[in-house]
C-alpha positions as CSV (number, residue, x, y, z in Angstrom):
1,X,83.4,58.0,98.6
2,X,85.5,55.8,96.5
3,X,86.7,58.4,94.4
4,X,87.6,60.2,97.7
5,X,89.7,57.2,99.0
6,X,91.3,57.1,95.4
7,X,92.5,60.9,95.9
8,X,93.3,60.7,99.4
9,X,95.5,57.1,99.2
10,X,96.9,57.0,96.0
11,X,100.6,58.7,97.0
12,X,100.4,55.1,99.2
13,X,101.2,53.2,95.8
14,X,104.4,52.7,94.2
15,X,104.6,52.1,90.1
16,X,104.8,48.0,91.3
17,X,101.5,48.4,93.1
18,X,99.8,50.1,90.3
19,X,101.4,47.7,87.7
20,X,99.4,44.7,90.3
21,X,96.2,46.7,90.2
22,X,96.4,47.5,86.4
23,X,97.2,43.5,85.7
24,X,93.9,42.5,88.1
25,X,91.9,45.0,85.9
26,X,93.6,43.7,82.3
27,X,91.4,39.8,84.1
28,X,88.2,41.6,83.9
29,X,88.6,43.8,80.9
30,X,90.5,41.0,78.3
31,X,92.9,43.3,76.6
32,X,95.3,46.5,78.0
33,X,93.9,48.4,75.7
34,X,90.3,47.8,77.5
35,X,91.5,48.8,80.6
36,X,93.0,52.1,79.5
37,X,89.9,53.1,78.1
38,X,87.5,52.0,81.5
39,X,90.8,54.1,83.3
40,X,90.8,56.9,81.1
41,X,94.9,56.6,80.5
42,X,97.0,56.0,76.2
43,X,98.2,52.8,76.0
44,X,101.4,54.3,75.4
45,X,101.0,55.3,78.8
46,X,100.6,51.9,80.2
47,X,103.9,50.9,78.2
48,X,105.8,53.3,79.4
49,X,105.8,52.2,83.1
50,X,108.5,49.7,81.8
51,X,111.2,52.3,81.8
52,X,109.5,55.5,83.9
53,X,111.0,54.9,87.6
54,X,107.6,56.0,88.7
55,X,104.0,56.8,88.0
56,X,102.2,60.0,88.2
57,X,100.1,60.8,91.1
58,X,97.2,61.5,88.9
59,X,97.4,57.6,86.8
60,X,97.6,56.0,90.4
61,X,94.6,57.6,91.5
62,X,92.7,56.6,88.6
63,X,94.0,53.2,88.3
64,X,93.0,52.9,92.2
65,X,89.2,54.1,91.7
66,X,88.8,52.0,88.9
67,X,89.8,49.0,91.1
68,X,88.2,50.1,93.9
69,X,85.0,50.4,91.4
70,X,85.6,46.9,90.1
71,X,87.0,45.2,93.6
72,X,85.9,47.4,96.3
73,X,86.8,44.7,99.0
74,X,89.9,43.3,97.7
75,X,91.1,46.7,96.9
76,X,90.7,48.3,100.2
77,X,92.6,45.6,101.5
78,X,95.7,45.7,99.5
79,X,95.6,49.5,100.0
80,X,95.4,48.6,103.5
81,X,98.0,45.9,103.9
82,X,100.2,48.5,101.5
83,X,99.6,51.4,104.4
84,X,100.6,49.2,107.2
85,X,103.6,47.8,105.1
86,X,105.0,51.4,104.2
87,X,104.1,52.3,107.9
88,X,106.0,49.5,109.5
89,X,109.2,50.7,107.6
90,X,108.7,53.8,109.1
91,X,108.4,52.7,112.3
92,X,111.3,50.3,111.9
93,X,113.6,53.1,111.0
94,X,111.9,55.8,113.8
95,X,113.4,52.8,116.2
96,X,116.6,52.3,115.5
97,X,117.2,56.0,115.1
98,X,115.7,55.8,118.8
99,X,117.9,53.1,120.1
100,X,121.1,54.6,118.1
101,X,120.2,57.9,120.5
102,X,119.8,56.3,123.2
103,X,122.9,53.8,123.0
104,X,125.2,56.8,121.5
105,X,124.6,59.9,123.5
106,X,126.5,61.1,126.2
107,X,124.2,63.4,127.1
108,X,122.0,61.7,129.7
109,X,119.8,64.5,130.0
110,X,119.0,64.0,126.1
111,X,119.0,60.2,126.8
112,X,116.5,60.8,129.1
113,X,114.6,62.7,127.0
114,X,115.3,60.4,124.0
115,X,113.5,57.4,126.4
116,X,110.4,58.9,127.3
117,X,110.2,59.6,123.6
118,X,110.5,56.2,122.8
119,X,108.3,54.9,125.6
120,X,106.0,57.4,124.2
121,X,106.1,56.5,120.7
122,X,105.5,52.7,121.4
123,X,102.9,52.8,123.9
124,X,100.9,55.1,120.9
125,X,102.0,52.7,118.0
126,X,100.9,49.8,119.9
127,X,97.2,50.3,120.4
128,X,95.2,47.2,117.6
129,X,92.7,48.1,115.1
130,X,90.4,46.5,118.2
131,X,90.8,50.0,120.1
132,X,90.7,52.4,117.0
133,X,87.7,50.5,115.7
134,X,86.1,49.2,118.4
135,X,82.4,50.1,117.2
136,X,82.8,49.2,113.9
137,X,84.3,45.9,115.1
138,X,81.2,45.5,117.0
139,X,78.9,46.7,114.0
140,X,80.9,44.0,111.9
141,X,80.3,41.2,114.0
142,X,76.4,42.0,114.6
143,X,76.1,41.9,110.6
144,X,78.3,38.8,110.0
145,X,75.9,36.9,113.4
146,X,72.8,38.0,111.4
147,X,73.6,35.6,108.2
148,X,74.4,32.5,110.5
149,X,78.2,33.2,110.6
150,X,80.5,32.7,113.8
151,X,83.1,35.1,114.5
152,X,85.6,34.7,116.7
153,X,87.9,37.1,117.6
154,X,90.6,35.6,120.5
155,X,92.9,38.7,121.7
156,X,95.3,39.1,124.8
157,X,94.1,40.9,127.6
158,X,96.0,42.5,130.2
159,X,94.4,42.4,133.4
160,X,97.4,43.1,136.1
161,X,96.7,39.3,136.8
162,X,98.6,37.0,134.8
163,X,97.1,33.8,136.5
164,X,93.8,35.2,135.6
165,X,92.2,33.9,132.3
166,X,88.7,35.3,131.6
167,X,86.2,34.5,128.9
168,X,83.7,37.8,128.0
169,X,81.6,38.4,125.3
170,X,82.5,40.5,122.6
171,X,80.0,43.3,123.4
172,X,81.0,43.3,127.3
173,X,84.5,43.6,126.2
174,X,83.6,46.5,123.9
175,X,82.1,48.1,126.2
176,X,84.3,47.8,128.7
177,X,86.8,49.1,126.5
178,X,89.6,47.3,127.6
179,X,93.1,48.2,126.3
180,X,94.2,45.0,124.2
181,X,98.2,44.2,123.3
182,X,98.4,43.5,119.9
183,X,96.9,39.5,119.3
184,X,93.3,39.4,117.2
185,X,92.6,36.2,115.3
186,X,89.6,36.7,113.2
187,X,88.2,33.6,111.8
188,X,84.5,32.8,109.9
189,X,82.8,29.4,110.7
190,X,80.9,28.2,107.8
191,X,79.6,24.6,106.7
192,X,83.3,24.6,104.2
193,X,85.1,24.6,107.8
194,X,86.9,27.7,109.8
195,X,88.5,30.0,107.5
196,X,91.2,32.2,109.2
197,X,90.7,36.3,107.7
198,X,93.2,38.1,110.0
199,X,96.1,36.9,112.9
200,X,98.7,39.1,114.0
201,X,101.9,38.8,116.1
202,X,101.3,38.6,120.0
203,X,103.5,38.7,123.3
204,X,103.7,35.1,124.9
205,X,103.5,36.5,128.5
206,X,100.7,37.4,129.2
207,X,97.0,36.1,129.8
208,X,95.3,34.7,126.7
209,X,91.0,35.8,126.4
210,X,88.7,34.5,123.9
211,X,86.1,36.8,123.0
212,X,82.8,35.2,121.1
């Protein structure tokens, strides 16, 4: 599976990322030259990164599956947070190109089209990793509940009743399957205190739900 995710993600990467990865690899291995042998890479290779203005598709990949061998967890998430990042530049530029349309044509027939596109493209875009994962979500927190963890997850919950504040339990919630705007603040209760994992960005207007 790992080597799949290595193949499949690896184009996500620039030669900066794969410089970080190779750098977190060189801490467990000593030396550069010990990580080009557990990669399968020349040193000269490695070296060579200093002037190349990128890397080839095939050293990402096997950079990436040797960190996601050595780091599955922190891997996946700086692959993740990389996605998201690249992602959000695309998005930013989708929108302006969007808003130029909009503000620009004279056409109002294309501006109408050009609004429904972008109503379209934000309603899509704005759906949290609580609606794409809801089950694994759920799966996540039964596991973390089962070694004597807490987690939280707090969200905003549109109910068409803005005086309306509710308090449901997670599995209620997921099963529910209410539509969430984009607030989740994950945070693991242990004896060393509440450690927050994940917050995002939320609206201000609208009801706040904790879910436990």
């Amino acid at each position: 599976m790992l080597g799949y995710v290595a193949e499949r993600f690896a184009e996500v990467l620039t030669k900066g990322d794969v410089v970080e990865l190779f750098r977190v690899l060189e801490q467990r291995y000593g030396t550069v030259s010990g990580v080009c042998e557990r990669v399968g890479i020349e040193r000269r290779t490695f070296y060579n990164w200093r002037s190349a203005r990128w890397v080839t598709g095939e050293t990402k990949a096997k950079v990436l599956r040797v960190a996601l061998e050595e780091y599955p967890v922190d891997t996946l998430e700086f692959l993740a947070r990389k996605s998201m990042e690249r992602a959000r530049e695309l998005l930013e530029l989708l929108i302006e190109y969007l808003r130029r349309g909009i503000a620009e044509e004279e056409d109002m027939g294309k501006v109408e089209e050009l609004a429904r596109r972008a109503e379209s493209i934000v309603r899509e875009f704005s759906v949290p990793v609580t609606e794409y994962l809801r089950n694994m979500i759920y799966s996540l927190i039964e596991a973390t509940y089962s070694r004597g963890f807490r987690i939280g997850i707090e969200v905003m919950m549109y109910t068409g009743y803005p005086s309306i504040q509710q308090h449901v339990p997670i599995h209620k919630t997921l099963e529910r399957q209410e539509r969430f705007t984009f607030k989740i603040l994950v945070v693991a209760t242990s004896t060393a205190g509440t450690v927050p994992v994940l917050t995002t960005e939320v609206p201000q207007s609208l009801p706040e739900v904790r879910v436990y």
